[in-house]
N, C-alpha and C positions, 0 to 999 in steps of 0.2 A: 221181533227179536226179543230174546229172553236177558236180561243184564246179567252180569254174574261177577263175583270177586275170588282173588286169591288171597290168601292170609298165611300167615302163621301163626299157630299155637306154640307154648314154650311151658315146661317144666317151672322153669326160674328163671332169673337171670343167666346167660349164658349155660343153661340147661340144656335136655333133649330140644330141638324142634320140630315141626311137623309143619311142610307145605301141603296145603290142601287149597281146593275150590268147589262152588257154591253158585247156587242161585238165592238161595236164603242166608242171609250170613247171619242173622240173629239167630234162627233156629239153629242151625250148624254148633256155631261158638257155643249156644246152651247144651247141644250134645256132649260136646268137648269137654265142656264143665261139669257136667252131671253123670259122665262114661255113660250115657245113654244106649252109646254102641259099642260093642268089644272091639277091641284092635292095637295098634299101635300107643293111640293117643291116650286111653285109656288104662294100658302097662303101664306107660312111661309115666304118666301124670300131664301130661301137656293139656294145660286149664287154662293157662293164661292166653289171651286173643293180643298179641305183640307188633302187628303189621296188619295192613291190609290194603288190596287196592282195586278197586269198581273199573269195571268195563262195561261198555255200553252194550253188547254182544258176550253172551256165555263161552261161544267159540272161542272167541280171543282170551278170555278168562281163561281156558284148558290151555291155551297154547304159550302161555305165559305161565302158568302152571307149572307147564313140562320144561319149561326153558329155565327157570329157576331150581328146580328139583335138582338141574344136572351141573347146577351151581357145586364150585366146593364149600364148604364149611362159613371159610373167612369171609367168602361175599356175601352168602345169605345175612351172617351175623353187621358186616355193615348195613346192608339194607336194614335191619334193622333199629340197630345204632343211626343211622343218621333221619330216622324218622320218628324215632320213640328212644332215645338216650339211657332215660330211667328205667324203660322195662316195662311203663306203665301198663295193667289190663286195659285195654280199650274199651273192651264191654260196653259198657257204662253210656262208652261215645255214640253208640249204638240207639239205646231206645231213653 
């Protein structure tokens, strides 16, 4: 079994965010940061790595993925709120 995480990236505080998932979350969040890949995250600005959470299974990562995507606004933004308050990048917590 491959692990994998779902995350959010965020513009700013209370900015755009972006749910995404991953087997690599350091490489990922440094795409994010660097627009390494065109798309969403890289228009919008979404740099900051604001959330995140390891599954032991990639599967269950996509499926909680999709189950938060179809989140509205307010809940994502407490999930984030009640796990990172500040907004802080997480990055950092990473490597």
């Amino acid at each position: 079994m491959k692990v994998g995480y779902v995350y959010i990236v965020a513009s700013r505080r209370n900015g755009t965010i972006y749910v995404g998932c991953t087997s690599n979350l350091v490489q990922r969040t440094w795409q994010h940061r660097t627009a390494a890949i065109d798309g969403f995250t890289s228009e919008h600005g979404c740099t900051l790595l604001v959330w995140y959470e390891p599954h032991d299974d990639l599967q269950e990562a996509r499926l909680r993925e999709r189950q938060i995507k179809k989140w509205n606004r307010a809940w994502k933004l407490k999930l984030i709120e009640d796990h990172n308050p500040q907004w802080e990048d997480l990055f950092d917590q990473l490597i």
